[in-house]
Residue, then its C-alpha position, 0 to 999 in steps of 0.5 A: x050412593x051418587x047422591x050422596x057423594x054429590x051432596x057431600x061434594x056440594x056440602x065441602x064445596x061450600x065450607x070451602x067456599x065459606x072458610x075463603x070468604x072468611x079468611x080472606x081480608x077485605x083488600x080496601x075501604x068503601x070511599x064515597x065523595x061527595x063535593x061542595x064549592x064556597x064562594x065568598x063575596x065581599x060586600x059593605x056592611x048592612x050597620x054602619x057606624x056615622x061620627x054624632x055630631x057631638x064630636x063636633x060640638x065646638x064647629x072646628x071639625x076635627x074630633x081628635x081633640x075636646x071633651x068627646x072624641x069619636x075616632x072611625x079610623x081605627x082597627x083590632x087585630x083579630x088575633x089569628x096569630x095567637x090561635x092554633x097554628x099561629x096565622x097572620x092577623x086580619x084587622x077589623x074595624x075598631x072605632x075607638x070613643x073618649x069621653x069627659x066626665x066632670x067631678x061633681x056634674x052629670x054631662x050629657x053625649x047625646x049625639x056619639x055615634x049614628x048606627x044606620x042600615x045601609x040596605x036597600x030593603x032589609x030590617x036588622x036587629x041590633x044589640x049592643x054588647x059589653x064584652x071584652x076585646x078578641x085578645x084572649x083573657x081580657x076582661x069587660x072594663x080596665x081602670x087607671x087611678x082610682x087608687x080611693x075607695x070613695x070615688x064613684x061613677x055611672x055611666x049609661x049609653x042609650x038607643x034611640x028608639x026614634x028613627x035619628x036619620x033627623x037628629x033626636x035632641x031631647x035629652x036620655x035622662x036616666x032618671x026620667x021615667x018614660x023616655x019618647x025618643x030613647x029606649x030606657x029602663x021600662x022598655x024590653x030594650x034597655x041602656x047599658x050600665x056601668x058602675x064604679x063604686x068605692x073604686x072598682x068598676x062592674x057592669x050591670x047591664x052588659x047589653x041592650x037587647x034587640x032593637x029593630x032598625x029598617x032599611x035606611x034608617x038610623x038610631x042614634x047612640x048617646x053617653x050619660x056619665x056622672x062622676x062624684x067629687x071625689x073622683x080624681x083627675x085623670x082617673x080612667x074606665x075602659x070598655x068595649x062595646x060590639x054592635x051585634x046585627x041579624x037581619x029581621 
């Protein structure tokens, strides 16, 4: 008989026990952290971008003025008070380039804009991009004129798959086959394309691909355009291009 009271009192003892563990609810959350620290540091681009000498093709040294014009002044909002709980812009650099084309003549930019690698000892992969502005809902190429739908007009941008710390001088033809010194259409790498064709322009090849520039050197970036007569004076085609950079 004892025994069996104490295992009865054991037995209600632990329903008990269980029935408080049970009712009772969990008075807080299990809250672990853990800490990290980020610290930027500011330094000079690995690409920078040098005015080509063909900015300077009359030897007054000022490009704001002539048939290539090659600005390295300028900037581009990143447009941070646009998005989300509407911040202050950053401005970012944003080098602005106008060029000729003459109605009826192929003309040659051979020398635009130098893109060098500013690093001591380190390889970087570029490619360059058609792609519209950091404005939202922009497009890759605006237009004024071409009110005829007969005007016409390509226009290609080489690399320079030669080192341009010494300025390449042959010319990118884009009709010349194998080029030596640029890359062209049989390299992996290859010039962009735009068209404009019965008056609306398009892009046909939006970027080059990767080429690999290494520590201090250059490559050189050069503008072939041709117009066909019936393009009208003061006709203009915008586009964007951003020079993308990883190291190697």
């Amino acid at each position: 008989m004892t025994n069996k009271k104490i295992n009865f009192k054991r037995y209600v003892l632990f329903v008990t026990s269980l029935a408080s563990f049970v009712a009772v609810p969990a008075l807080a959350a299990v809250l672990v952290q853990n800490f990290m620290t980020f610290e930027m540091v500011v330094e000079n681009p690995p690409i920078l971008k040098l005015q080509g000498a063909d900015a300077d093709y009359d030897g007054d040294a000022d490009d704001a003025t002539g048939f290539l014009q090659v600005d390295l002044g300028e900037t581009i909002s990143n447009e941070d008070s646009t998005v989300g709980a509407a911040g202050t812009d950053t401005l970012l650099s944003n080098e602005q380039i106008t060029f000729t084309c003459f109605t009826g003549d192929r003309v040659y930019y051979t020398d635009v804009i130098q893109l060098q690698n500013t690093t001591a000892g380190e390889s970087w992969d570029v490619n360059l991009v058609i792609e519209p502005t950091l404005a939202a809902g922009s497009t890759q190429t605006s237009t004024t004129g071409l009110a005829d739908a007969d005007e016409n007009a390509d226009i290609w941008m080489f690399a320079s798959s030669a080192d341009s710390t010494t300025a390449v001088t042959s010319r990118p033809n884009p009709n010349g086959g194998v080029l030596a010194d640029w890359y062209d259409s049989s390299d992996t790498v290859k010039p962009l394309h735009l068209e404009i064709v019965n008056g609306t322009a398009s892009v046909l090849t939006a970027q080059t691909g990767k080429f690999t520039l290494a520590a201090g050197e250059q490559s050189q970036l050069a503008l072939v355009a041709d117009c066909d007569p019936n393009m009208a004076n003061g006709d203009t085609l915008t586009f964007n291009v951003t020079v993308e950079a990883t190291p190697n």
